[in-house]
The first five atom37 places (N, CA, C, CB, O) and aatype in JSON, in Angstrom:
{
  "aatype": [20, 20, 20, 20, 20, 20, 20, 20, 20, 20, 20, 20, 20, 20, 20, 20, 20, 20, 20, 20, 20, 20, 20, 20, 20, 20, 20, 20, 20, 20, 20, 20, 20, 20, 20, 20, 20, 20, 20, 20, 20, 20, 20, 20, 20, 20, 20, 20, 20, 20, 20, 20, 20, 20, 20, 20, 20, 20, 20, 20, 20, 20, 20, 20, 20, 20, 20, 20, 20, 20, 20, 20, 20, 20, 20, 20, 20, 20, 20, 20, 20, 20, 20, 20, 20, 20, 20, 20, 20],
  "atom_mask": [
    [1, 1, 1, 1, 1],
    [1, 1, 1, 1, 1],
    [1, 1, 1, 1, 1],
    [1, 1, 1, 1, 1],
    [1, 1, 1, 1, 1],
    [1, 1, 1, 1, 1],
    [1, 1, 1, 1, 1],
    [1, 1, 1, 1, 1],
    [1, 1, 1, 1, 1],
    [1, 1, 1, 1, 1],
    [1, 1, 1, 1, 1],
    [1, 1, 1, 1, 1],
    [1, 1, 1, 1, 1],
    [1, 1, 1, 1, 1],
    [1, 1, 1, 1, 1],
    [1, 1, 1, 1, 1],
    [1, 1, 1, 1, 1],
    [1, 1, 1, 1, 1],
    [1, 1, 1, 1, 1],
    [1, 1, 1, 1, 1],
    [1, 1, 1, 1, 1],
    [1, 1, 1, 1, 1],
    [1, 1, 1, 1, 1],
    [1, 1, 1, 1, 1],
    [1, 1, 1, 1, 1],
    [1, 1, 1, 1, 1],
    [1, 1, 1, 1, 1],
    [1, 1, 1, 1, 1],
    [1, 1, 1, 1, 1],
    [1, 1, 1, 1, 1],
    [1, 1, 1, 1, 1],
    [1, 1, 1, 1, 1],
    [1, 1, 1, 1, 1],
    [1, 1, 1, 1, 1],
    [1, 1, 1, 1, 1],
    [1, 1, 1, 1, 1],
    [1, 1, 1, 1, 1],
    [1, 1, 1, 1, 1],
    [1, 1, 1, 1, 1],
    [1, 1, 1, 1, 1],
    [1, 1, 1, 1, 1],
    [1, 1, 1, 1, 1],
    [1, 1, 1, 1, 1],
    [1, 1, 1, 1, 1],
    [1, 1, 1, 1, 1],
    [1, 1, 1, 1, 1],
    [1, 1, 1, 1, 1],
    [1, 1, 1, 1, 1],
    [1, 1, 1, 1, 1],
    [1, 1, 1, 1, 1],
    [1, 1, 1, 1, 1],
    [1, 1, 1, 1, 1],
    [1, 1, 1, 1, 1],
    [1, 1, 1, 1, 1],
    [1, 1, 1, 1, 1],
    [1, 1, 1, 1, 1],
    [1, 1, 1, 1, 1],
    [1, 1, 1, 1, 1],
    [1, 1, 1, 1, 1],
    [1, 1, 1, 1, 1],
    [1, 1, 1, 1, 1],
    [1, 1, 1, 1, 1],
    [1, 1, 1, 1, 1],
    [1, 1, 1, 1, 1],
    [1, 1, 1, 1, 1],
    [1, 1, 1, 1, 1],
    [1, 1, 1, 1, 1],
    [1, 1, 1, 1, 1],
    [1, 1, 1, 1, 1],
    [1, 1, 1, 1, 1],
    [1, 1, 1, 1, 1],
    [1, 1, 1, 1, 1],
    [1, 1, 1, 1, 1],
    [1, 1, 1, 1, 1],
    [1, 1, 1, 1, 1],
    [1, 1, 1, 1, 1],
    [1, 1, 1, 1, 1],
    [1, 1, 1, 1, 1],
    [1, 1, 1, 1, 1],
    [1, 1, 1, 1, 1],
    [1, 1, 1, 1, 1],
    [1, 1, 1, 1, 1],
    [1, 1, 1, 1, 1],
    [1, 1, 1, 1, 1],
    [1, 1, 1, 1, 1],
    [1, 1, 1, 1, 1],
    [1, 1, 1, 1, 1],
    [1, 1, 1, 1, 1],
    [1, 1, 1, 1, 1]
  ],
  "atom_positions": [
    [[0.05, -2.83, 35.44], [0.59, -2.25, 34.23], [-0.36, -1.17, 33.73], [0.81, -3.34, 33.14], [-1.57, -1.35, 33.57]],
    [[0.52, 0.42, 33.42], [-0.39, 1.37, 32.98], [-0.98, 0.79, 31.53], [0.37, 2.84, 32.87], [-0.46, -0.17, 30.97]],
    [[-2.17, 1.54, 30.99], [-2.72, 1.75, 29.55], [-1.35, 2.33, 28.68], [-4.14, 2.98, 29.56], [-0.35, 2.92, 29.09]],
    [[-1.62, 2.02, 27.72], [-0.54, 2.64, 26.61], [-1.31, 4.07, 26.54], [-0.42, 1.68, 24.85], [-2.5, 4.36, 26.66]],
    [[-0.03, 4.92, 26.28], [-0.77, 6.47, 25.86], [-1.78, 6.48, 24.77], [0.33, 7.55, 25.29], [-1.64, 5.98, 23.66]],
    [[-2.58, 6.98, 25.12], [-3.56, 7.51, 23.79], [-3.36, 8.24, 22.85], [-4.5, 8.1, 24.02], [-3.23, 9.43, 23.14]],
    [[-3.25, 7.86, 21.48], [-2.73, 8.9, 19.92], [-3.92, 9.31, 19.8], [-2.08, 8.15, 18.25], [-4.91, 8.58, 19.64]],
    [[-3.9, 11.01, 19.89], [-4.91, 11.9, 19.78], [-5.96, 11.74, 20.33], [-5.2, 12.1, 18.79], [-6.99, 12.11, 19.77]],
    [[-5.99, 11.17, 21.53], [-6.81, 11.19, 22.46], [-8.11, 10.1, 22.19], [-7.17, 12.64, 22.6], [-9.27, 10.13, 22.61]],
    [[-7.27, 8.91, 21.11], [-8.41, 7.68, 21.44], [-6.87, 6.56, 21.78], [-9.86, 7.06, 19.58], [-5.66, 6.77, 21.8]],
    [[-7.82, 5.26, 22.04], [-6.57, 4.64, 22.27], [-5.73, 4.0, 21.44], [-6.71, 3.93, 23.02], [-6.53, 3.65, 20.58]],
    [[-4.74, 3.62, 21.11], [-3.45, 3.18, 20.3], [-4.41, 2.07, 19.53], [-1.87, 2.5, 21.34], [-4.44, 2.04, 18.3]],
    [[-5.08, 1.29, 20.24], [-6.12, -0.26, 19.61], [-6.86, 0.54, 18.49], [-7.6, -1.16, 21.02], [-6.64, 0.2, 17.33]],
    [[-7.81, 1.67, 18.75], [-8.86, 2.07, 18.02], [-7.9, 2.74, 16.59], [-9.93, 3.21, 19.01], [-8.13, 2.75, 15.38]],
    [[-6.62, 3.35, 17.53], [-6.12, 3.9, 15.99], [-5.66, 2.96, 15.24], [-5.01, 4.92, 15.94], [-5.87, 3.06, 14.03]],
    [[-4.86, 1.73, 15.79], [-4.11, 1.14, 14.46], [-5.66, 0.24, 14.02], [-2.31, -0.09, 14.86], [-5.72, -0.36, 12.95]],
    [[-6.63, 0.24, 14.83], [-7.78, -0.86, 14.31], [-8.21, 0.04, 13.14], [-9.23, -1.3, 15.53], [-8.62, -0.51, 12.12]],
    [[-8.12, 1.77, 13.21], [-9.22, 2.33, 12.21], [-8.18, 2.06, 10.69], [-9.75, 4.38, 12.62], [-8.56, 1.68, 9.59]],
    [[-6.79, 2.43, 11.15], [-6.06, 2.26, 9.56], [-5.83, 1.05, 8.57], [-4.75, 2.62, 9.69], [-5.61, 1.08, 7.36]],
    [[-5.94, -0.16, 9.55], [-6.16, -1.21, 9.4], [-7.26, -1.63, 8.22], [-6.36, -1.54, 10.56], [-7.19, -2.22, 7.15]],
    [[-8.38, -0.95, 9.06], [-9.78, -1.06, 8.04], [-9.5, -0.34, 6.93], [-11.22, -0.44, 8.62], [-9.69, -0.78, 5.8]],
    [[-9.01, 0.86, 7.2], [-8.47, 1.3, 5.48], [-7.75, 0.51, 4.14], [-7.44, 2.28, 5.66], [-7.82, 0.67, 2.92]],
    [[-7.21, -0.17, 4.79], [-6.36, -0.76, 4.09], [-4.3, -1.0, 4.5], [-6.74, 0.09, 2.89], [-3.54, -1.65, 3.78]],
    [[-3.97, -0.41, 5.55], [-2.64, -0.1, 5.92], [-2.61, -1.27, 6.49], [-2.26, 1.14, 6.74], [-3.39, -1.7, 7.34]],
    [[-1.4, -1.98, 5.87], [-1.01, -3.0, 6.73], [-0.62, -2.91, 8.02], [-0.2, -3.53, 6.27], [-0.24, -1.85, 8.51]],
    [[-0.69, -3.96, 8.62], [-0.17, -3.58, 10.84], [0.82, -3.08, 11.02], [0.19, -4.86, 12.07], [0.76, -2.2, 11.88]],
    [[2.35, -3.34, 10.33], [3.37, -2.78, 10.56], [2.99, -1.4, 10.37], [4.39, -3.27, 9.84], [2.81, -0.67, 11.35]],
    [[2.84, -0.87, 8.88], [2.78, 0.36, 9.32], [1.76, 1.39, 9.81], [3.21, 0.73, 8.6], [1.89, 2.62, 9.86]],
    [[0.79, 0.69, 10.12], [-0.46, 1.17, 11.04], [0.48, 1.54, 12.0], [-1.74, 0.05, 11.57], [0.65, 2.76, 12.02]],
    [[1.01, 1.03, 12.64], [1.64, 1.03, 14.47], [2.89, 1.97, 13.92], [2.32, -1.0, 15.45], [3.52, 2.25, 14.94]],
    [[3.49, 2.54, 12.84], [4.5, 3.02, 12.6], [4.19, 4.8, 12.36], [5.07, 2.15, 11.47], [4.77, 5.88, 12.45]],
    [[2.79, 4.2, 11.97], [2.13, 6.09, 11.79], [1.29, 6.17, 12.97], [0.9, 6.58, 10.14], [0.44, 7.06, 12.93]],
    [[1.31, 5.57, 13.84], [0.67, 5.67, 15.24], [1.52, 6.27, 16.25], [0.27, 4.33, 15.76], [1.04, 6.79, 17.26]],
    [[3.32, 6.18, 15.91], [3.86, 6.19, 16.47], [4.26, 7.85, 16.1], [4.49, 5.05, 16.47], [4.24, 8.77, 16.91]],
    [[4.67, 7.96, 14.49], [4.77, 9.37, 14.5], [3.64, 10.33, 14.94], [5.07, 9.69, 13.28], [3.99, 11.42, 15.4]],
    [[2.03, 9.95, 14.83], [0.94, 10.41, 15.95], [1.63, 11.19, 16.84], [0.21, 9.24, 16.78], [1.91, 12.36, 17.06]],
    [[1.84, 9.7, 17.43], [1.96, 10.31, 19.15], [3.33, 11.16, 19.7], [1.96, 8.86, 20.24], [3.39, 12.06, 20.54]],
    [[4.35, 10.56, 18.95], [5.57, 11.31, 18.93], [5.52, 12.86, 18.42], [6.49, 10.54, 18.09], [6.07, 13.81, 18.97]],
    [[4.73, 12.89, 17.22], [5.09, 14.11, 16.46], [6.03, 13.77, 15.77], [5.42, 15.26, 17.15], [6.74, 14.74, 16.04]],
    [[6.73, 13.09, 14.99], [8.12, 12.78, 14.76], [7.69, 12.45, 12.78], [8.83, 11.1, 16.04], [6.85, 11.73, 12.25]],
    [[8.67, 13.32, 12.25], [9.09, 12.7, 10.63], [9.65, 11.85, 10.42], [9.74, 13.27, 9.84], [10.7, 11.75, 11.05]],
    [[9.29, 10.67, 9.35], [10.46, 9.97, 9.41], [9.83, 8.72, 8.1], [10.88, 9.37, 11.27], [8.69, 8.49, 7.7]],
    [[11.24, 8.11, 7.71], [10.6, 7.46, 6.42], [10.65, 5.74, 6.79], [11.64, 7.94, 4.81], [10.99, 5.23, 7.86]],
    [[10.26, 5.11, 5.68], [11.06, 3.71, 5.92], [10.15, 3.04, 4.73], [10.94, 2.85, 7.77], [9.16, 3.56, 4.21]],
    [[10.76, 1.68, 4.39], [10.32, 1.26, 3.15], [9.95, -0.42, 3.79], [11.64, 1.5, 1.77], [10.21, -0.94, 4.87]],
    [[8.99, -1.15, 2.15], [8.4, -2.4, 2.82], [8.0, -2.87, 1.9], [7.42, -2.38, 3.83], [8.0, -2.07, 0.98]],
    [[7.39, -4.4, 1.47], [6.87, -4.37, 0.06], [5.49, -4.78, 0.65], [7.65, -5.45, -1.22], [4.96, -5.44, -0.24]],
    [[4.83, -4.73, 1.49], [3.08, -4.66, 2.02], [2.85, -3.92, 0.71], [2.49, -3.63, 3.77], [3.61, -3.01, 0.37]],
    [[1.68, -4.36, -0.11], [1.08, -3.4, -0.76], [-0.08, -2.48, -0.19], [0.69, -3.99, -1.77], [-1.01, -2.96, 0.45]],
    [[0.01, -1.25, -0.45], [-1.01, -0.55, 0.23], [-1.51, 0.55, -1.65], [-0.13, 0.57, 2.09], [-0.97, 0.78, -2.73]],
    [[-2.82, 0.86, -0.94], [-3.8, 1.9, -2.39], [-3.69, 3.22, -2.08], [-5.72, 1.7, -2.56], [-4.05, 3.55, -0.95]],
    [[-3.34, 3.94, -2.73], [-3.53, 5.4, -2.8], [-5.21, 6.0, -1.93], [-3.49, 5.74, -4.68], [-5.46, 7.01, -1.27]],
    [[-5.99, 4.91, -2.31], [-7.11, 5.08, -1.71], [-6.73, 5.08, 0.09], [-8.12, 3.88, -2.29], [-6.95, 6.04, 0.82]],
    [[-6.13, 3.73, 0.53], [-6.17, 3.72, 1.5], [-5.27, 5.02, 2.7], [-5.93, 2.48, 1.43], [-5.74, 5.33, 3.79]],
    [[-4.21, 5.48, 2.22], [-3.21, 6.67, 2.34], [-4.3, 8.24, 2.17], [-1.82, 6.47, 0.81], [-4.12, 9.21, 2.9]],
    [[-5.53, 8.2, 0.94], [-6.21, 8.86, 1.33], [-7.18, 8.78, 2.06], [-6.37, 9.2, 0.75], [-8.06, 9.63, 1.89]],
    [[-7.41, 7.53, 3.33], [-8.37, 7.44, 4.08], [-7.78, 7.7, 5.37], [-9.07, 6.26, 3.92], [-8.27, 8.44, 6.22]],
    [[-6.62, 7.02, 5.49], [-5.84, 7.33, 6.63], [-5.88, 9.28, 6.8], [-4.1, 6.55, 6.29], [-6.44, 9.97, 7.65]],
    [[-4.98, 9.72, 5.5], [-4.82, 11.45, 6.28], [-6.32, 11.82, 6.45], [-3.92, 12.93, 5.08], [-6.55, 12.5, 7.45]],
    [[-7.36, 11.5, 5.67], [-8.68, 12.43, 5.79], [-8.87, 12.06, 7.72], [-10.39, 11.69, 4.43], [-9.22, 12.88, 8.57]],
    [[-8.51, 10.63, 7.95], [-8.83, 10.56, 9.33], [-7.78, 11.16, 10.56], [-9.06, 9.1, 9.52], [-8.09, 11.43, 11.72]],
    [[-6.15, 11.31, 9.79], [-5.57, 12.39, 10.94], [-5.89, 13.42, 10.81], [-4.29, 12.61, 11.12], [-5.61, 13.98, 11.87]],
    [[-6.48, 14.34, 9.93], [-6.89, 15.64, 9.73], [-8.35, 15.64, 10.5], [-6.92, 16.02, 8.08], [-8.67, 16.74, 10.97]],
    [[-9.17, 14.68, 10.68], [-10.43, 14.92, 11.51], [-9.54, 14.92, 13.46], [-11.9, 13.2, 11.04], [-9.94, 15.32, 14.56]],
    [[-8.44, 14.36, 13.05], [-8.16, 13.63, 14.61], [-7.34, 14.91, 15.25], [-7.01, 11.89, 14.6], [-7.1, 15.04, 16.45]],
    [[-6.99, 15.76, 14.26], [-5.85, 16.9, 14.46], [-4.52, 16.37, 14.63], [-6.09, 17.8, 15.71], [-3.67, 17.06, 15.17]],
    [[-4.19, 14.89, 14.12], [-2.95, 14.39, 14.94], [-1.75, 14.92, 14.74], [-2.7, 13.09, 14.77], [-0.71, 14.65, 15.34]],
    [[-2.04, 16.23, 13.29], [-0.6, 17.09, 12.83], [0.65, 16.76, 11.81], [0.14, 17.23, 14.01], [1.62, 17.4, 11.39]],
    [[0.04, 15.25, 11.63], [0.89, 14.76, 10.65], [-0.11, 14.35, 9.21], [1.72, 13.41, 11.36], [-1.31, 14.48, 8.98]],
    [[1.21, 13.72, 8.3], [0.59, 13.44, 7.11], [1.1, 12.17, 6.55], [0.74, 14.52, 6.19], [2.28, 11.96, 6.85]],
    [[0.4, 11.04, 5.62], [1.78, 10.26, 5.07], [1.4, 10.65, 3.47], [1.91, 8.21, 5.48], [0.55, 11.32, 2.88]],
    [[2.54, 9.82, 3.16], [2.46, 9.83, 2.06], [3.13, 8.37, 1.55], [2.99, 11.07, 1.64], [3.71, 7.58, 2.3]],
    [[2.94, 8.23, 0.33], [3.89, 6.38, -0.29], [4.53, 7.25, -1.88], [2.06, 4.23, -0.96], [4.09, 7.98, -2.77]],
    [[5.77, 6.61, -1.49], [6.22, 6.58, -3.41], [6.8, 5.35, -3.48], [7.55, 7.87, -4.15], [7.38, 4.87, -2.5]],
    [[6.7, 4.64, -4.77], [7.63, 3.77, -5.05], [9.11, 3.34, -4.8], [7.56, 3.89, -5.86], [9.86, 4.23, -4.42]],
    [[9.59, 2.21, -4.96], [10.53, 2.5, -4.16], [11.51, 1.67, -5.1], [10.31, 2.15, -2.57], [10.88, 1.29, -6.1]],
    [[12.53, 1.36, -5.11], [13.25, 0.04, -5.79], [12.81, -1.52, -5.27], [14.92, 0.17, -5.47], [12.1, -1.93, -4.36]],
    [[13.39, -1.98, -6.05], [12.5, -3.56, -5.8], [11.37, -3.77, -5.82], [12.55, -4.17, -4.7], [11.22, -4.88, -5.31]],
    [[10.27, -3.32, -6.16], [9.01, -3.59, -5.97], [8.64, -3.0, -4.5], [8.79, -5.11, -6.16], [7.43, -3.12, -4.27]],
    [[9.44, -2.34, -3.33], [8.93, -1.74, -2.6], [8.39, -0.25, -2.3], [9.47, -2.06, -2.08], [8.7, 0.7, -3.02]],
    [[7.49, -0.13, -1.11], [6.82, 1.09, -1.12], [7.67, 1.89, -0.18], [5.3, 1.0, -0.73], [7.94, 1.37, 0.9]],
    [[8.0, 2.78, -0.37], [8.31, 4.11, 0.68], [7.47, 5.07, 1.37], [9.01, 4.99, 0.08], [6.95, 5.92, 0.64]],
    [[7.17, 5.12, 2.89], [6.56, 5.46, 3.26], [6.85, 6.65, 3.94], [6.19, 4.7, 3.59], [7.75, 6.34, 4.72]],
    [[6.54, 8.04, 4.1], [6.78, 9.15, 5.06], [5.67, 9.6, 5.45], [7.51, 10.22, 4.62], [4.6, 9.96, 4.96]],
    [[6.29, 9.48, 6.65], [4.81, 10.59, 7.6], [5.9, 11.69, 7.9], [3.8, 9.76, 9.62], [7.01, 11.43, 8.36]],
    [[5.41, 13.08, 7.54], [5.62, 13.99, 8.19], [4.77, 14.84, 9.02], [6.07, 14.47, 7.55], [3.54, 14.75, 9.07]],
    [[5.52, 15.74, 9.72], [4.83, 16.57, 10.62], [4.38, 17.98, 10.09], [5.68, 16.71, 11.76], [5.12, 18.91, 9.78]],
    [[2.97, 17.95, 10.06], [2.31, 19.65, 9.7], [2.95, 20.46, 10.46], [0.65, 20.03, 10.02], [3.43, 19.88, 11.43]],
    [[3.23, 21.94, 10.42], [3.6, 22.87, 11.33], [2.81, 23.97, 11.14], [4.93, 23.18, 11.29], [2.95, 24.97, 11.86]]
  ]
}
């Protein structure tokens, strides 16, 4: 069995391990790993609580990684968070 592709040229483990430590829960660690590697926009909602802090630790680290994307969280109904990663151009 091959390695999984590498998001921005470390491996898929090290990235969802670094957002993790930020604070991003696993689901959507592996969900902005995915727009990473894809390049791909896209939204989706959850009630994981995550910190503004942690959303600003994550982009400061795709902007060192060049991975081209960004997220962002807004509130959402129900007590859930809305999440978008989009793609820089």
């Amino acid at each position: 069995m091959s390695e999984p592709e590498p998001v921005c040229g470390i491996s898929q483990r090290e990235f969802y391990d670094t957002l993790v430590s930020y604070g991003v829960p696993g689901n959507d660690a592996s969900l902005i790993g995915y727009g990473a590697l894809k390049k791909k926009s896209f939204t989706w909602q959850n009630d994981e609580p995550v910190s503004e802090e942690a959303i600003a630790s994550t982009n400061a680290y795709l902007q060192r990684l060049n991975a081209g994307i960004k997220v962002s969280i807004y509130p959402g109904k129900w007590g859930k968070v809305v999440w978008e990663v989009t793609v820089i151009r």
